[in-house]
KELUM-918687 format. One record per residue (C-alpha): residue number from 0; x, y, z. Coordinates in pm, whole numbers, plus 50000, padded with zeros to 5 digits. Layout:
# KELUM-918687
NUM,X,Y,Z
...
END
This chain:
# KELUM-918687
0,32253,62364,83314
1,32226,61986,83358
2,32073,61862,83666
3,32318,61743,83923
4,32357,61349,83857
5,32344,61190,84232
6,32620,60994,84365
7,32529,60556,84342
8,32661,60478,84723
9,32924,60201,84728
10,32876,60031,85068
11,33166,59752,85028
12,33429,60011,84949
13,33278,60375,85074
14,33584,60665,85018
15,33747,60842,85316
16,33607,61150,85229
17,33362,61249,84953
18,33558,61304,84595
19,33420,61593,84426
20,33423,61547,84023
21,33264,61842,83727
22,33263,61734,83410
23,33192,61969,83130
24,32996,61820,82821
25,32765,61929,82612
26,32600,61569,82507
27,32378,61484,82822
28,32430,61127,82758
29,32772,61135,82807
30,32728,61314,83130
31,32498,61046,83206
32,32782,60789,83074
33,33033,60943,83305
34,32848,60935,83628
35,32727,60621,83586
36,33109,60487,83550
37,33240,60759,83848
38,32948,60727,84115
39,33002,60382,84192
40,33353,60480,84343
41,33192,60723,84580
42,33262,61039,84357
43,33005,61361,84390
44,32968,61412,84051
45,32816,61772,83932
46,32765,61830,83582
47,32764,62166,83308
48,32666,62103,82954
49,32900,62455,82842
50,33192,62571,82897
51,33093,62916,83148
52,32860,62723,83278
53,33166,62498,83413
54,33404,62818,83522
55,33077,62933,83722
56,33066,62650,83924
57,33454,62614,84026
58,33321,62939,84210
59,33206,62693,84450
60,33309,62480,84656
61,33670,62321,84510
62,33666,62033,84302
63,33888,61779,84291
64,33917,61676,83902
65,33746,61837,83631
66,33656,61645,83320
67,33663,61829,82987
68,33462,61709,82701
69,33717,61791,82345
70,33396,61943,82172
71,33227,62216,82431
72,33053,62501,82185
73,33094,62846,82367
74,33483,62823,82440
75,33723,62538,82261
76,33836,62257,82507
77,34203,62382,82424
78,34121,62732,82555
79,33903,62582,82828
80,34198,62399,82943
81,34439,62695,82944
82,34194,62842,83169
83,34196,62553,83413
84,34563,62536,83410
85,34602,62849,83564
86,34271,62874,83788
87,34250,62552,83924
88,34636,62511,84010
89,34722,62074,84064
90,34325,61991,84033
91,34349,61700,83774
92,34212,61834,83410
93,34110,61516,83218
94,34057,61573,82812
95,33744,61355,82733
96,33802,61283,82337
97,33618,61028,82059
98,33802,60746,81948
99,34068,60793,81719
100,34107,61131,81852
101,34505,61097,81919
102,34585,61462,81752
103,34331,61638,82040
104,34447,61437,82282
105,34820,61563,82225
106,34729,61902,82171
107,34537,61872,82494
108,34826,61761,82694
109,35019,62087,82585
110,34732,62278,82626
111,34700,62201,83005
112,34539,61888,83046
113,34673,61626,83296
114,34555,61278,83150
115,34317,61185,82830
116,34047,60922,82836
117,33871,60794,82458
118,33513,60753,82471
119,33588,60373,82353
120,33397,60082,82472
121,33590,60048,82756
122,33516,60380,82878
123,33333,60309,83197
124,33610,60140,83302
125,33930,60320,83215
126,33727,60642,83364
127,33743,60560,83702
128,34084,60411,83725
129,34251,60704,83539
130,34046,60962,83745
131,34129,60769,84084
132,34499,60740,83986
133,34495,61172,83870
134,34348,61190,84207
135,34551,61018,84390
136,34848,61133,84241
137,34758,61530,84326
138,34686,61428,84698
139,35001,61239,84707
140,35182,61564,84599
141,35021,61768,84845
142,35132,61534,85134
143,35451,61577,84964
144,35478,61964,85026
145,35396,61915,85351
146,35590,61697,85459
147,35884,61917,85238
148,35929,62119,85556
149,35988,61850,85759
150,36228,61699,85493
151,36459,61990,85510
152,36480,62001,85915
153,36654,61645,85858
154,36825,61713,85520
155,37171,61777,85680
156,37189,61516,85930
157,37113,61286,85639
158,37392,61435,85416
159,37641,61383,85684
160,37517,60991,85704
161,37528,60936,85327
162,37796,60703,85210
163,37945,60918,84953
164,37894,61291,84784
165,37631,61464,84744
166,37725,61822,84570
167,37556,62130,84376
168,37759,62284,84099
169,37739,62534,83880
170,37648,62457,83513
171,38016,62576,83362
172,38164,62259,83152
173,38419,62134,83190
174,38487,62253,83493
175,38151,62225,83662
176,38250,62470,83935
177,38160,62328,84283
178,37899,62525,84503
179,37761,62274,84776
180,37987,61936,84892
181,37881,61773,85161
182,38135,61619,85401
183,38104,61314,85260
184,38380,61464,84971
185,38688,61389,85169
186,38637,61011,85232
187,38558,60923,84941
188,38838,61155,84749
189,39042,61262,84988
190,39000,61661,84939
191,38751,61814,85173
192,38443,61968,85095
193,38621,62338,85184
194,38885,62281,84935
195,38566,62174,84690
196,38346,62494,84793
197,38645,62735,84801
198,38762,62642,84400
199,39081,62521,84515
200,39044,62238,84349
201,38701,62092,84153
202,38531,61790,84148
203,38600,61754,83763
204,38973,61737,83804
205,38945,61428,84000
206,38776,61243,83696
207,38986,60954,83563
208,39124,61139,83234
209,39016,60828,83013
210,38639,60867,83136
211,38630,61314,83155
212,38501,61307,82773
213,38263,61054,82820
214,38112,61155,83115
215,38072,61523,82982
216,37909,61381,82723
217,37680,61228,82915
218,37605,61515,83150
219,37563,61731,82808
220,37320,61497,82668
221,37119,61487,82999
222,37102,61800,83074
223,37007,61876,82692
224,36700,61609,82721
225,36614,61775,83072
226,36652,61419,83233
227,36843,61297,83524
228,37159,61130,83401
229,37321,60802,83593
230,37714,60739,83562
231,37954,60516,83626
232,38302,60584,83588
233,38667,60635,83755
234,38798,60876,84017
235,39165,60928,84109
236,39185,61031,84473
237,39434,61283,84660
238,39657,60973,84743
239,39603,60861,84374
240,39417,60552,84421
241,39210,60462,84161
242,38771,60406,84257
243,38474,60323,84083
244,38203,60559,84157
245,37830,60587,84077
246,37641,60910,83991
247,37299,61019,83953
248,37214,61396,83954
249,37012,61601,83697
250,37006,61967,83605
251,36855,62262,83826
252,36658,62544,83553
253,36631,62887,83601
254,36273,63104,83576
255,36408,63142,83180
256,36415,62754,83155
257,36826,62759,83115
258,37036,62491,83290
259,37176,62684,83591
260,37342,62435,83809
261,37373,62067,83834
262,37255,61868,84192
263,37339,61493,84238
264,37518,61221,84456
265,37827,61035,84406
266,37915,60697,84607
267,38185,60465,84586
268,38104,60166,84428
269,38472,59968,84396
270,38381,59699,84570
271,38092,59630,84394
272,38203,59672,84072
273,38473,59467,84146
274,38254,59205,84300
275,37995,59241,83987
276,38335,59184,83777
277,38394,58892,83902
278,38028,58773,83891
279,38032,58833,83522
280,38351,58655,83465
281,38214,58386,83696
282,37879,58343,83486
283,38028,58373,83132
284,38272,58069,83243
285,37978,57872,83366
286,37823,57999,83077
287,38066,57837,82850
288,38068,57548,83020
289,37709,57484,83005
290,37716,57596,82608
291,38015,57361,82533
292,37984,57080,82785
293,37965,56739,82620
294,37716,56612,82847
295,37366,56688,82841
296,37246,56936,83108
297,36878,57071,83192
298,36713,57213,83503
299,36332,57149,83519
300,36089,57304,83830
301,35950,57033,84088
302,35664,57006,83832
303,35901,56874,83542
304,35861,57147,83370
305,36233,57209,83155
306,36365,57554,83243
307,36656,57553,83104
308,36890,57282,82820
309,37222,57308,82633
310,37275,57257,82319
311,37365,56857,82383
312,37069,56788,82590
313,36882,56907,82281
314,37052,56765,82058
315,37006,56436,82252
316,36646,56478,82193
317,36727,56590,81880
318,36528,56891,81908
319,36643,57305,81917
320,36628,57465,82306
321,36330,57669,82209
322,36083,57373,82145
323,36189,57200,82463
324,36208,57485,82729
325,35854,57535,82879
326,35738,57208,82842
327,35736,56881,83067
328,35999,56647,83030
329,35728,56391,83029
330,35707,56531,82655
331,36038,56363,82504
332,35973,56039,82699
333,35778,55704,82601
334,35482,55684,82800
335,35591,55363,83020
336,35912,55609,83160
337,35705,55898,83298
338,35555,55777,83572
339,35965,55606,83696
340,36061,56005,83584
341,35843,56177,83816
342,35868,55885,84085
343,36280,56012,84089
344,36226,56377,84085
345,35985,56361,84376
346,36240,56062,84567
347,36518,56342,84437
348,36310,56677,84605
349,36224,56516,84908
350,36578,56388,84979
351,36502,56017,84918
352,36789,55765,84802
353,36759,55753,84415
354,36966,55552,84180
355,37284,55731,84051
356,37355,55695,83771
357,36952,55710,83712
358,36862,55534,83324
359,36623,55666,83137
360,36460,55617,82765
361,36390,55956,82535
362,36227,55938,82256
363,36321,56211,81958
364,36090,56302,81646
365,36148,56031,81444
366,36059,55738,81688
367,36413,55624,81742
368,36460,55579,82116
369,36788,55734,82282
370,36906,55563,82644
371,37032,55831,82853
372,37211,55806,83187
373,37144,56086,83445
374,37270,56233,83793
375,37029,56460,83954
376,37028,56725,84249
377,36803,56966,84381
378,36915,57331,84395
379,36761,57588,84635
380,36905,57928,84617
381,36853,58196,84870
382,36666,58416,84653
383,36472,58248,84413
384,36223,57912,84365
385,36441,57600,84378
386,36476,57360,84079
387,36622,57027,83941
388,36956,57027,83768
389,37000,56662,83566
390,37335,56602,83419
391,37286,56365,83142
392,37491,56145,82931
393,37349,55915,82590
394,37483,55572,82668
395,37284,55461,82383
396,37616,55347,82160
397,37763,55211,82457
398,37464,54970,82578
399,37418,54902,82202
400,37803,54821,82180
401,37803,54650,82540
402,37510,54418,82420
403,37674,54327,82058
404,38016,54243,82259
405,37782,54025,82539
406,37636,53923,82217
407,37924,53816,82064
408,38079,53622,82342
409,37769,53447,82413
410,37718,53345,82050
411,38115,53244,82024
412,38027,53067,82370
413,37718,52881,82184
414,37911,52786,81885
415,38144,52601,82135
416,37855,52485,82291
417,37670,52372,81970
418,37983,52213,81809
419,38022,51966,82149
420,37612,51934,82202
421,37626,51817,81836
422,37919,51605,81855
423,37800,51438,82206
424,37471,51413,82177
425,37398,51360,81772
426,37587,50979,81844
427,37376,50862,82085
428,37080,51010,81920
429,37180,50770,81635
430,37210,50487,81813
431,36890,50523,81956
432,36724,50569,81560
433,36921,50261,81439
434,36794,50050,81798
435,36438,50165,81737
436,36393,50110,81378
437,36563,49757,81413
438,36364,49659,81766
439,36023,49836,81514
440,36095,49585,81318
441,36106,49301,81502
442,35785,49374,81666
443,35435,49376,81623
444,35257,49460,81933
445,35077,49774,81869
446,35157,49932,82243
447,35528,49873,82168
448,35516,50027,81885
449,35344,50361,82001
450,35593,50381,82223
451,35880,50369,81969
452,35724,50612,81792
453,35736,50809,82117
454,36096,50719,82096
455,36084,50851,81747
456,35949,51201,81817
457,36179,51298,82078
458,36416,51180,81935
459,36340,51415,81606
460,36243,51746,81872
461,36632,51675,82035
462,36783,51692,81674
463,36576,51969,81559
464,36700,52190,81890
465,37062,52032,81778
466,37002,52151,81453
467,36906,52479,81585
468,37177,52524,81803
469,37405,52466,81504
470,37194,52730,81256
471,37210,52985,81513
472,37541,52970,81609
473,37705,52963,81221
474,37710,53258,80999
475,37396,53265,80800
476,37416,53304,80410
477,37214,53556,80284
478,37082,53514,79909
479,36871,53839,79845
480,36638,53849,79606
481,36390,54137,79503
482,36084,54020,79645
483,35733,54106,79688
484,35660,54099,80053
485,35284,54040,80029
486,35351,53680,79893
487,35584,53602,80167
488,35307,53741,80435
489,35049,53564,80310
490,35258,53240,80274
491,35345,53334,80671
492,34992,53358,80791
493,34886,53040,80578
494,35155,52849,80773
495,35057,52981,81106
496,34674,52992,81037
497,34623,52590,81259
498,34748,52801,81559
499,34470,53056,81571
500,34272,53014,81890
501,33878,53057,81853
502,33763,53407,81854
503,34105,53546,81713
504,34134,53735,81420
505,34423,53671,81234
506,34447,53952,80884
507,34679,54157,80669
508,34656,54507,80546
509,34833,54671,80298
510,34781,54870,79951
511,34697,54656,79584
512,35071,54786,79490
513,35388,54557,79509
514,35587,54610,79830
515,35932,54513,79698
516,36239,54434,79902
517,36581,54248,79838
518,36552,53945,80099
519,36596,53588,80126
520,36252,53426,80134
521,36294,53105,80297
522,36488,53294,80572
523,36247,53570,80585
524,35927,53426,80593
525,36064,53207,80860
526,36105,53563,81032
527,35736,53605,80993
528,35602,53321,81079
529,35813,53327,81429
530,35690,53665,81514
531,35279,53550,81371
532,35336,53215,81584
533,35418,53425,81874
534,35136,53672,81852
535,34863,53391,81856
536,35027,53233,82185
537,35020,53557,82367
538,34653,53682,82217
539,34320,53436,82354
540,34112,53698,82216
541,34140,54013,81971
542,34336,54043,81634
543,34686,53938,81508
544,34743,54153,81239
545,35023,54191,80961
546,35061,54549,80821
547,35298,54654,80525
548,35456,55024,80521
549,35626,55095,80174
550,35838,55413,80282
551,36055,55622,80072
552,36351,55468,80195
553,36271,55138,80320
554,35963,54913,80352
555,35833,54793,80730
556,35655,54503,80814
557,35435,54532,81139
558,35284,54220,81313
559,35062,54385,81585
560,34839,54182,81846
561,34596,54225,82142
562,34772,53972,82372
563,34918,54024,82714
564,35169,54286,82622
565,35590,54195,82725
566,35633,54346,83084
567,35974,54563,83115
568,36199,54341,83283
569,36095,54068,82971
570,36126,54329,82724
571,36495,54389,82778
572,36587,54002,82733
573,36364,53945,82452
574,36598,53852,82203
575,36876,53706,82412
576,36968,53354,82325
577,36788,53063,82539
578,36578,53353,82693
579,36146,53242,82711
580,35911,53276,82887
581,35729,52947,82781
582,35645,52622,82948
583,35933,52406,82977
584,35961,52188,82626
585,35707,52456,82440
586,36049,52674,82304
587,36414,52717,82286
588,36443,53085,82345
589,36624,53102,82019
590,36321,53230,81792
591,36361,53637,81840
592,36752,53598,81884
593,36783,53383,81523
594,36528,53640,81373
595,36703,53943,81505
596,37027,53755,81322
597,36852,53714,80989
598,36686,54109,80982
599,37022,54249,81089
600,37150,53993,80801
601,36930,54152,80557
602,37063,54532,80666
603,36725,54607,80888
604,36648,54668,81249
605,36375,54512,81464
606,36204,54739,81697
607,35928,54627,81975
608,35629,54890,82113
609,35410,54721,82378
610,35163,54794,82671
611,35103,54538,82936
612,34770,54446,82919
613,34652,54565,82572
614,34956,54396,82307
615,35260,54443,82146
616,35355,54555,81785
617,35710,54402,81687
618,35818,54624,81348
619,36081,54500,81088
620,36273,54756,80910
621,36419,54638,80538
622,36615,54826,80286
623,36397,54943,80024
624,36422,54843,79634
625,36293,55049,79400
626,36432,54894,79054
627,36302,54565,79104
628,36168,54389,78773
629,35788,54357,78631
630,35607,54333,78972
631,35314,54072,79021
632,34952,54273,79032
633,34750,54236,79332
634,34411,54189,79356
635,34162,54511,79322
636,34094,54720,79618
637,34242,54960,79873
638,34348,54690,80106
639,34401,54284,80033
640,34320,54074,80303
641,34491,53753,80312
642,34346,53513,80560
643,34029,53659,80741
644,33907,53475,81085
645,33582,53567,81204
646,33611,53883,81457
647,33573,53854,81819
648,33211,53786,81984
649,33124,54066,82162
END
């Protein structure tokens, strides 16, 4: 026999009462192995290496699991469990087996064991909970048979205070022959329990005939399994009114193992069904309305985490349910919205005024933004964590379609505008041309003469806004022509090139291929050279840079710089007519507006990313043209600079 292993005291968790434990295994390590993982938890472990070894000690004092090792020597762990089964009554019998030992483990079970454990890496861990639980679970039984008599004394006060039926009957389909009702029986069927007990009438007879077969069934199948069975179904009372009821009950067996009698409870449940009913009918309404509503709609948690979208908020972000739910909305918005998002959810959650309708930007997958207009409230339900419902409509057509009709009546205003400007002021501008040329030629004195020239220039920077004025305000004619956009940059940045400030770098990128689009020149490098004179007077330091994207479907033309960045309340006016943000005399306001005209002319979009602080990228969008003619070679090399400032000092 092994020696006794003794117990490792646990002094931050010591048991009520000490747990005795044998284990029967003939490899000494594995004893070892065991009460290493059991002693620990305050179990007395004793130990036998063989089978009779093991019987000879439950002689002893009682034990209160017994672990069986699956390969003991002098009797089979199958037998040895037998033997335990019916010696050592409810004390736990654990099956010790190898890994991968499955087919013991199951012929354990039927041979008498309680619970297996696999000698797996784990073991030392899944030992002691699976012992503790075997353990507990016996003790818990015991208190249960003692406190059976005490269950009993109160059993029939209890049935008389149950809201409904509880019965015994005999195990006779169909007619399930009724030995115990309790008084319950008459309210809820109207027949009292004596007409029940007596035959007069069974319980089966006031089944609704349309649910008798099914519930049969049921019962059949249940008691067939040897599982409890749970029903719900119709009754027909003595007065014939028609009730929902709810079963449960489960078949009693005789010492031969046959179904002799059924035991259960029935309760009325009309109420409740009829309330659940309703409920359903309730949700799968709501349910259709969220599904089908044409407004977005999305509840996200206090954290902005999305709980829950319908199809039309996802298709807003153009994106399916499933890759929005889960994440923050912060997700599917550009970076300068989150922090006026979360600023309204937390205004919204602690009951501050918000805006209503609250306007917010979303970006989908392929970089287009999407202007969405939202009402928010905070729900907090009795029984669960509260969350953020956002009702939310894309008013992206309709600002785009507001703006074009502002658009359209401030350009019709301008060509009013233009047409009298021209016709009021280009007559005395004239005059004053024909005064000074004939007063420049009467004179000699150099100081009058500078100032006639003064005379001169202004007079030439009030035509040229006239001229403006007019150019912006007529249709302009577009005479596309397939194009390779590299020349037109580089003539761009040559023309802008005197504006460069020192310590700007002023470059294009793109690949030695031809980047071919229909387009105008003239008109279009003039769209270049308005966004590259721009960039220098917003960048002191940095880059300017002119990138070109040759896309399957279009070709892009990026000017990016390092400049102040366009705060939000600038960005939104950017290419509204007469709108700058220049000295007075330095601009017209009508540069971004007349280029927006021309790209839009040309069938392509202009689209402006910026940061406050760290620049602003504006990015032209034109139709693409693959059949152009013979197209000019560039220069060798991945990339072809054009004009090349020296960078930056650091």
């Amino acid at each position: 026999m092994a020696p006794d292993r003794p117990a490792v005291p646990n002094n931050s968790n010591p048991p009520a009462d000490p747990l005795r434990v044998l284990v029967i295994d003939p490899n000494e390590d594995h004893q070892l192995l065991t009460v290493t993982a059991l002693a620990p938890r305050g179990y007395q472990v004793k130990a036998a290496s063989a089978s009779r070894e093991g019987l000879r000690l439950l002689e002893g004092p009682r034990f209160d699991a017994i672990l069986v090792d699956a390969k003991l020597r002098d009797i089979g762990a199958l037998e040895m469990l037998a033997i335990l089964a019916e010696r050592c009554g409810d004390v736990p019998r654990i099956l010790l087996v190898p890994v991968g030992g499955d087919e013991i483990a199951l012929k354990g079970l039927e041979a008498g064991a309680t619970a297996f454990v696999m000698k797996s890496p784990s073991y030392r861990v899944v030992l002691p909970a699976v012992v503790d639980r075997q353990v507990r679970d016996v003790r818990s039984r015991r208190h249960m048979t003692e406190a059976l008599a005490e269950s009993q004394r109160v059993l029939s006060t209890l049935m008389s205070n149950l809201p409904g039926m509880a019965y015994r009957c005999r195990n006779d389909p169909p007619r399930w022959t009724d030995e115990f009702v309790s008084d319950g029986a008459e309210a809820l069927t109207g027949v009292p329990a004596e007409d029940f007990e007596s035959g007069k009438i069974t319980y089966s007879e006031m089944v609704h005939p349309d649910d008798l077969e099914s519930v049969n069934r049921a019962i059949a199948d249940a008691v067939a399994g040897k599982r409890p069975f749970q029903l719900l179904y119709r009754i027909r009372t003595a007065a014939k009114q028609e009730k929902w009821v709810w079963e449960q009950g489960r078949a009693v067996y005789g010492p031969q193992g046959d179904p002799v009698a059924l035991e259960g409870f029935v309760t009325d449940i009309t109420e409740k069904k009829q309330a659940q009913d309703q409920i359903e009918r309730s949700e799968r309404m709501f349910r259709a309305i969220f599904e089908d509503a044409a407004d977005g709609i999305v509840r996200i948690d206090f954290e902005g985490r999305v709980l829950a979208i319908n199809p039309t908020g996802a298709q807003f972000l153009a994106r399916e349910p499933r890759e929005i739910i889960g994440h923050p909305l912060g997700e599917f918005l550009p970076p300068d919205e989150v922090p006026r998002a979360r600023r309204y959810l937390a205004d919204l959650v602690e009951g501050r005024p918000v805006a209503d309708p609250f306007e917010i930007t979303a970006v989908v997958p392929n970089g287009t933004r999407r202007v969405l207009e939202a009402h928010g409230r905070v729900n907090r339900p009795n029984d669960g964590a509260p969350d953020v419902e956002v009702i939310a409509r894309d008013v992206t057509e309709k600002r785009s379609l507001l703006r074009k009709i502002a658009e359209s009546e401030r350009l019709a205003s301008l060509g009013r505008l233009a047409l009298y400007v021209a016709h009021e002021i280009n007559t005395p501008l004239t005059s004053i041309s024909l005064l000074t040329s004939s007063i420049e030629k009467q004179e000699s004195d150099p100081r009058i003469l500078a100032k006639l020239e003064r005379i001169h220039s202004e007079r030439r920077r009030a035509a040229a806004i006239i001229t403006g004025l007019l150019n912006f305000s007529r249709p302009q004619r577009i005479e596309g022509i397939p194009t390779d956009l590299r020349v037109l940059v580089q003539a761009a940045i040559e023309h802008v090139e005197p504006l460069r400030q020192p310590g700007v770098s002023l470059f294009a990128q793109f690949a030695d291929r031809p980047v071919v689009s229909t387009v105008d020149p003239a008109h279009m490098e003039s769209v270049v050279v308005n966004l590259l004179r721009n960039a220098l007077e917003a960048t002191d330091h940095g880059s300017v840079a002119v990138m070109l994207e040759d896309r399957p479907d279009s070709v892009a033309i990026r000017v990016t710089d390092t400049g102040t960045g366009i705060p939000r309340e600038v960005l939104e006016r950017i290419f509204e007519p007469f709108f700058t943000t220049k000295k007075f005399g330095h601009g017209t306001g009508l540069g971004l507006a007349w280029s927006k005209k021309i790209i839009e002319g040309h069938g392509g979009t202009i689209d402006v990313m910026t940061r406050v602080g760290e620049g602003t990228t504006f990015i032209v969008t034109l139709p693409n043209v693959r059949e152009a003619g013979p197209r000019p070679a560039a220069p060798p090399g991945e990339l072809t600079p054009l004009v090349s400032a020296s960078p930056q000092p650091s």
